[in-house]
N, C-alpha and C positions, 0 to 999 in steps of 0.2 A: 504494500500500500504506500503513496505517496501524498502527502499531505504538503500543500501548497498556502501560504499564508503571506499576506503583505502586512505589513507594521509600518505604521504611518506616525514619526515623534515631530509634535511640532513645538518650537520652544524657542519665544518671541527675545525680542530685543530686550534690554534692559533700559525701564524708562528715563530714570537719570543717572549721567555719568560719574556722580558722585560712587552710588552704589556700586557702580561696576568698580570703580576703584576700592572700595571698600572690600568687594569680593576678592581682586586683584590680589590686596594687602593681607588679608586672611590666608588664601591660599599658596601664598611664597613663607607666610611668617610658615607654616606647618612644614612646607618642603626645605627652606633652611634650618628647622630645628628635626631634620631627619625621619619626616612621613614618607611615606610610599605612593609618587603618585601613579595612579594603576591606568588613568584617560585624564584630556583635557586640562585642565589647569591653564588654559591661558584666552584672551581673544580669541577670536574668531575673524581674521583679517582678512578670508576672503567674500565675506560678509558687509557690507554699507551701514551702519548703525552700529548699536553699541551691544555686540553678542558676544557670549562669555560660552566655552564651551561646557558641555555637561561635564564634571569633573567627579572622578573616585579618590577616593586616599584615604589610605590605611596607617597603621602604625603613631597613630596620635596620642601625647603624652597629655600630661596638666598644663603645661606651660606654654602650652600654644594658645593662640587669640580663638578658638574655634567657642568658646563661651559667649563670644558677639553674636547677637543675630545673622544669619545670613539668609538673605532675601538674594534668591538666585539658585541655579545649575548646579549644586554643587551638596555630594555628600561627605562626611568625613568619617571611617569608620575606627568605634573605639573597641580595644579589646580590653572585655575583664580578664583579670587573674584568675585560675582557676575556677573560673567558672562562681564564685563567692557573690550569691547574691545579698549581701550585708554592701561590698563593695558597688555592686550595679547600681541598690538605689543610693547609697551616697553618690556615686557619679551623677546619675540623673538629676537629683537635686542640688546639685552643686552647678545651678546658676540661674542668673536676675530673669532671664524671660522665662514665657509661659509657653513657647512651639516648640515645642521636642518632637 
């Protein structure tokens, strides 16, 4: 059997360039404090407007800015230790917003 499917991601500009900087400044502070980036991480230059690619990364410590809001493209993945969910939800709740 052969199963044929199209996937259509559509995922618009960012509407002020502030933000895009702001996603820009999150996603280098992670990759210079040694995250893993696994896609994306940067513009999208061959694009007119202000497009940020979809972005993965792993290996996020505490001392990364990833505690900011990030409005945009962009996941950051954390690993608990040993699976300890006493440590999970102190991570989770160890920060000021409310979009997790």
């Amino acid at each position: 059997m052969l199963f044929v499917t199209t996937h259509v991601m559509l995922i618009g500009a960012m509407i002020m360039r502030a933000q895009l900087e702001i996603i820009e400044s999150l996603v280098q502070d992670a990759i210079q404090k040694v995250a893993k980036l696994h896609c994306g991480g940067k513009r999208n230059s061959s694009l007119h407007g202000q497009f940020f690619e979809p972005t993965l990364s792993s290996n996020i410590t505490a001392d990364m800015r990833i505690k900011e809001e990030v409005f945009g493209p962009v996941i950051f993945i954390i690993m608990v230790p040993n699976d300890s969910d006493d440590e999970w939800i102190r991570l989770v709740n160890d920060c000021d917003f409310g979009l997790q």
